[in-house]
N, C-alpha and C positions, 0 to 999 in steps of 0.2 A: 613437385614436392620440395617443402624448403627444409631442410635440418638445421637444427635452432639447437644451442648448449648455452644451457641455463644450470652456472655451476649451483650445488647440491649445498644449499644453506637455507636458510627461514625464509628467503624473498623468492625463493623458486615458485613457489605456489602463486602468491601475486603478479610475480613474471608471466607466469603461464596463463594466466587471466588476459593478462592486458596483449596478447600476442593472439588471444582467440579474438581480439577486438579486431583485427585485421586480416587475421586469416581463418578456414574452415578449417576442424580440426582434419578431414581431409586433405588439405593441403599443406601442414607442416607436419611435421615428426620431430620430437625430444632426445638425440643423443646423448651416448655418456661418454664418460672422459679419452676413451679409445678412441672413439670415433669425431672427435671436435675438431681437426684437422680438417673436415669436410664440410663443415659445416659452414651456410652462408652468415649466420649469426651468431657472435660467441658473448656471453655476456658473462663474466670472473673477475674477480677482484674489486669490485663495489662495492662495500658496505653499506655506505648510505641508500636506503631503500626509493628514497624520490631521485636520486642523482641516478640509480640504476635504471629506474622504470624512464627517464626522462631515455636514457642514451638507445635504453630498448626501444622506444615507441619513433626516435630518430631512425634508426637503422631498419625499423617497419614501413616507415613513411617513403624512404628512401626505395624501397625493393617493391612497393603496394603503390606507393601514389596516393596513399589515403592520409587524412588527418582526419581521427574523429573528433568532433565537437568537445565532448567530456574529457577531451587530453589522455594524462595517464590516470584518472580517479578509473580504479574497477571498482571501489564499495558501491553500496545503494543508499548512503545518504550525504550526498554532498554538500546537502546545506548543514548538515551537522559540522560538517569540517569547516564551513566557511565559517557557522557561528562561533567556532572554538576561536579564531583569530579575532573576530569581534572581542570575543571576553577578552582575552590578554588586552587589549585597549589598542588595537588596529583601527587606524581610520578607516572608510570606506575606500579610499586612491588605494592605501596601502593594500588593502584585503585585495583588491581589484589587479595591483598589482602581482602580489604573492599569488593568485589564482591563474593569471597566466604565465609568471615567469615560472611558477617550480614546477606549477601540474600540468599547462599549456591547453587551458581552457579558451575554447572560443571567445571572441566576444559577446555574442548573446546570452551564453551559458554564461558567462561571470555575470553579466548585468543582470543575470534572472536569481543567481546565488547573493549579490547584493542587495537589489531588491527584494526577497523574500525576508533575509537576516533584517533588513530594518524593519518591517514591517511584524513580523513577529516578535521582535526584542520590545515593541507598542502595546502591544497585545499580551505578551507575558508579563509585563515588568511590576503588576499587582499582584500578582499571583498567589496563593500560598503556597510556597516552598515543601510543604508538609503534604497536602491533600493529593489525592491518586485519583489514576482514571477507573474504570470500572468495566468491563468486556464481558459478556455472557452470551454464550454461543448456540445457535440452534442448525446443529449439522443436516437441513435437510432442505432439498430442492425438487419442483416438479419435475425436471428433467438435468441431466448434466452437461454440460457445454465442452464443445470441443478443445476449448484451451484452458478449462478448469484443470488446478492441481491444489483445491483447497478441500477441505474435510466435507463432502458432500452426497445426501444416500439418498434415494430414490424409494421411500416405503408405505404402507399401509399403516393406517391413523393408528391404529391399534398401537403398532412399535413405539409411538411418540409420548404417549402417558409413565410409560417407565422410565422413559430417559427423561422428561421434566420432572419426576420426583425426584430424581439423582438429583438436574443440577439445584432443586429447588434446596438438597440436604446443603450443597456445598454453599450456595448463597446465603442460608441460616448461620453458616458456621463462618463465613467470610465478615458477614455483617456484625456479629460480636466482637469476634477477633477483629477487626480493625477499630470497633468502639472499643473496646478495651486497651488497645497498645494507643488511642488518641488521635485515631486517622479521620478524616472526614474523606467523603466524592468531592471529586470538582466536577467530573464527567461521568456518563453513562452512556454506555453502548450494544446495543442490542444486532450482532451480528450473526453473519453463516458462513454457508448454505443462505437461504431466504428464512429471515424468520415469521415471515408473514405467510408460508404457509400452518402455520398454526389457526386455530379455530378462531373465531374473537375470546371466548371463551376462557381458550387457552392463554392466547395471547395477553388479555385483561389480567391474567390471577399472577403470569409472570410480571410484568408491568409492577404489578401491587406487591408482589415479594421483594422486589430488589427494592423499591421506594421505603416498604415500613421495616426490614432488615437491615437498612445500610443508612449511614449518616449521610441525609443529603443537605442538612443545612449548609453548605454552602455549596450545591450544586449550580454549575453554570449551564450545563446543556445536558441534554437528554435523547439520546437519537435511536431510532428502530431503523435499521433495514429491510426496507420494500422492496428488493430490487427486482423481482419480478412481476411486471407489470398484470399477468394474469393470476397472480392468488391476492391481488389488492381488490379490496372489495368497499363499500361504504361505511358500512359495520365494524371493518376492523379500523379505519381510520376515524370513525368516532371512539372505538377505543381510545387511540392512542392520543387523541385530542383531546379526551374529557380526562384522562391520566395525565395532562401535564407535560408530554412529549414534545419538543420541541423543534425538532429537527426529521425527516424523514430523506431517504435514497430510493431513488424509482432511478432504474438501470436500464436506460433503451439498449445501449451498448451497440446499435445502429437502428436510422429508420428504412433501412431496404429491405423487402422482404428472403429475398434471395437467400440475404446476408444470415437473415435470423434463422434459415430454415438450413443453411449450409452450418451454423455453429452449435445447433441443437437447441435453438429457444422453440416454445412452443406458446410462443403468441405473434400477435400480426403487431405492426406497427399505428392501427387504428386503436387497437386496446393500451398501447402506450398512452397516446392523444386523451384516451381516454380517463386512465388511471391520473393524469396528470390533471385534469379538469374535477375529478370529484376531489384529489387534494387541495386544488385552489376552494372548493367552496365546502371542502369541512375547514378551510381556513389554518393548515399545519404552516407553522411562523415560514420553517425553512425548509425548500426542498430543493435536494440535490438530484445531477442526474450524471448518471456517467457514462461517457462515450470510448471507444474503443479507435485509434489509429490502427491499422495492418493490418485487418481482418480477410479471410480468404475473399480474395478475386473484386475486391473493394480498390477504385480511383479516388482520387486526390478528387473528383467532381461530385462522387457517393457519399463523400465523407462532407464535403461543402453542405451536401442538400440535406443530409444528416444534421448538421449542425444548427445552420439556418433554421428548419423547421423545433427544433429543442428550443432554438434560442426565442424564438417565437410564443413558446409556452411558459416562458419566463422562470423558470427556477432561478432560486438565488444565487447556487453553486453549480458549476457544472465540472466534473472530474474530467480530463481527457488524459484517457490510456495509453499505452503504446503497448502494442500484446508482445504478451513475455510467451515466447512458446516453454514452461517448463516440462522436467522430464517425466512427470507425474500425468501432464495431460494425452489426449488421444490424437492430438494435433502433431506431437513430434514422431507418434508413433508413425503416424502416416507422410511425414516430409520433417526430416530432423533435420535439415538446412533452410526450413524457410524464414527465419529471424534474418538472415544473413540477404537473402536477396531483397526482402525489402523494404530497405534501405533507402534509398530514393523518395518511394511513395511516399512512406512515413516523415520523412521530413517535408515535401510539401504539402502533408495532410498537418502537420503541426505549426508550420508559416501559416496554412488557411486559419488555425485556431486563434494560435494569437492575435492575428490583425481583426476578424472577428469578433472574438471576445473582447478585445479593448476596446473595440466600436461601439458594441453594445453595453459599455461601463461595469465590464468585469474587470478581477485584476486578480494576478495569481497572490496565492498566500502559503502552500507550500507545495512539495516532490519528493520523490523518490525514484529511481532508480532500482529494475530488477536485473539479475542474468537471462542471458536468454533474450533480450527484448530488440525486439526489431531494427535494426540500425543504432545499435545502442544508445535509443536515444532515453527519453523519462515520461514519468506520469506527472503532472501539474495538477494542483485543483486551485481553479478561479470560482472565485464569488463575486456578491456585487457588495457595495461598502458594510459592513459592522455587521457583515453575514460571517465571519470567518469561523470554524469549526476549529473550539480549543484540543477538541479530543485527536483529531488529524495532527495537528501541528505535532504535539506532546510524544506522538508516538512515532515519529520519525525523527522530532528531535534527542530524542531516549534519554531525556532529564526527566523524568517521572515514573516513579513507583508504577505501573500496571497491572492491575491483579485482573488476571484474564483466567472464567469459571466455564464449564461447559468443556464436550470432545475436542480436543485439537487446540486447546488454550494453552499459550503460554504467558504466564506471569513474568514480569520482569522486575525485581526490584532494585530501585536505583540506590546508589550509594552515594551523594555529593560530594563528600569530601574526597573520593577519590574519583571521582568520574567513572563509575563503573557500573557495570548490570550483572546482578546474578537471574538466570534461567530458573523459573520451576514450571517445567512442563507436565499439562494432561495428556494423558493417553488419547490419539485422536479417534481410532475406532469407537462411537458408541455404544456399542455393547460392551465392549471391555468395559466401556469407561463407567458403565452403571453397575456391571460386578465388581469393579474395585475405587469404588467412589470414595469408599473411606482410606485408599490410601491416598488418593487425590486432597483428600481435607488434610492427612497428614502432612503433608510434603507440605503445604500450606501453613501449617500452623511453626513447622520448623525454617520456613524462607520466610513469611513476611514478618516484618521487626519494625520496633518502635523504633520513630526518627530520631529520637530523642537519646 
């Protein structure tokens, strides 16, 4: 047991962060001023918050033997930080620079944070500075996975009519109110839970409410989440194709069977093959697929053959995970240190992706970073060329308005002139959220503002 004094200022919390990078909250303890005498680590009188976390993540390295990859970055968007130095007018050496010497980033994590930042700065630099992404959520899944911690319910069709009229109220009133203060969509995203378990039906009449409610003149993309490979049907992807959809996510998330049957999926890895073959020939532009690194009792060899066989099936994007055990799923319930051991696998399951994927003419385009995530390392999404998803980028680089509708939505609006985001969150329970839909439209009409 290591005791660690982290004096009592605003960087204690970050402190404490980047010291869980290197040990199990079982293995150190937090004394106070009494007791810092004892203590193998003392860290006082630093103000400056990089100069602290550097001299902390020294003296961890020193007693551990570790250097993680991501340095001293605990947030979860590092390419946010790397593109702030971009803007101030940093070369790339320099950014390259600054990213190892103050935060003491690997080399591959800097070259993945500089390559990302040019590549996106490409891709945004048309942009309308004005126009928002667009998020509508459908909290509901046929089963719940053991390392879920997002808004996800398990119910009878019946429950799901009342809760699409909710959000159907709040999309009527989102769509005005942004026509009215002079907002257009650049993007639209249809997520969960799985929205595709929805009927075609269902699915069709929501499709058509966000499209004739909301400015889409100048929409660039359009994306439904399929991720579950058994509520994808043929029916519902001619929905979504004869709608104008552009983009769809079928989520293997592994092709072992084991694998699926150990995290609570309740389909086989042939009905993946499958779901992926009727979207190649109802012909949806772009489809994504997202795989999962550290999954229970998975090799570095499960996750190769995993891969291989996706890459095989050609989507244009393929997400690769790294599981975040959070505290919300049934995963930590049952082993609250397994993020921590491994460690290992995860990085040779992420060496397999990249040299794969850039064989196969992918090329990453952004990341993020969660707590929690296994060997702290990140989630990547590669595509293949002028595949890149505006709406991914946008929301992990948090320069854009987000008006996110439905249980468990948060809206973010951006402020540019100060670099800022104000929060207006939905209540994530469903049912709450359909008895008090009309304060959800409120908080709405008091948070989103004209840009102007």
């Amino acid at each position: 047991m290591y005791n660690i004094y982290l004096e009592e200022n605003k960087l204690k919390y970050e402190l404490n962060e980047l010291v869980k990078m290197f040990l199990k909250p079982s293995e150190f303890q937090l004394v106070g001023e009494e007791e810092k005498h004892a203590a193998q680590i003392t860290v006082e009188g630093i103000s400056d918050k990089n100069r602290a976390k550097r001299f902390l993540f020294d003296r961890l390295r020193e007693i551990t033997d570790k250097k993680p990859d991501w340095g001293t970055l605990t947030g979860v968007r590092p390419a946010k930080l790397a593109m702030e130095h971009f803007r101030q007018g940093h070369t790339p050496d320099e950014v390259r620079s600054i990213l190892k010497e103050t935060y003491y980033l690997s080399d591959e994590k800097t070259e993945l944070l500089v390559e990302l930042c040019l590549l996106q700065r490409e891709i945004l630099k048309d942009c309308d500075p004005d126009a928002v992404g667009i998020y509508a959520g459908i909290p509901f899944c046929p089963t719940r996975c053991v390392y879920c911690s997002f808004t996800s319910n398990q119910v009878k069709y019946e429950k799901i009519p009342p809760y699409l009229r909710a959000l159907e109220k709040e999309i009527d009133f989102v769509g005005q109110h942004l026509k009215n203060i002079g907002r257009k969509a650049e993007s639209i995203y249809i997520g969960g839970g799985t929205p595709t378990t929805l009927n075609p039906q269902d699915l069709d009449q929501l499709i058509c409410r966000l499209q004739s409610t909301i400015d889409v003149s100048g929409l660039r993309e359009f994306t439904v989440e399929a991720g579950r490979p058994d509520t994808i049907t043929e029916e519902k992807l001619r929905v979504i194709k004869d709608r104008g959809v552009d983009r769809i996510s079928i989520n293997p998330q592994s092709m072992k069977q084991r694998t699926l049957d150990l995290i609570g999926r309740s389909h086989t890895p042939e009905e993946i093959v499958k779901a992926f073959r009727k979207a190649k020939e109802v012909e949806i532009p772009v489809i994504n697929a997202d795989l999962i690194t550290g999954l229970p009792e998975e090799t570095p060899e499960d996750f190769d053959h995993t891969l291989q066989q996706i890459i095989e099936l050609a989507p244009e994007n393929i997400t690769v995970h790294t599981l975040a055990v959070k505290r919300a799923s049934r995963l930590i319930e049952q082993d609250a240190d397994y993020h921590y051991r491994q460690g290992e696998v995860v990085r040779q399951m992420l060496a397999i992706a990249s040299q794969r994927l850039r064989q196969a003419g992918y090329h990453p385009y952004y990341m993020y970073r969660q707590k929690h995530m296994s060997g702290n390392f990140e989630n990547v999404g590669w595509c293949k060329p002028k595949t890149e998803s505006i709406y991914n980028i946008r929301i992990m680089e948090e320069d854009q308005t987000i008006v996110a509708m439905g249980a468990g939505g948060i809206s973010k609006m951006y402020y540019p002139a100060e670099n800022r985001l104000e929060r207006i969150p939905n209540v994530s329970n469903y049912e709450i959220y359909i008895e008090r839909i009309d304060e959800m439209i409120e908080r709405k009409r008091k948070g989103i503002t004209s840009p102007y």
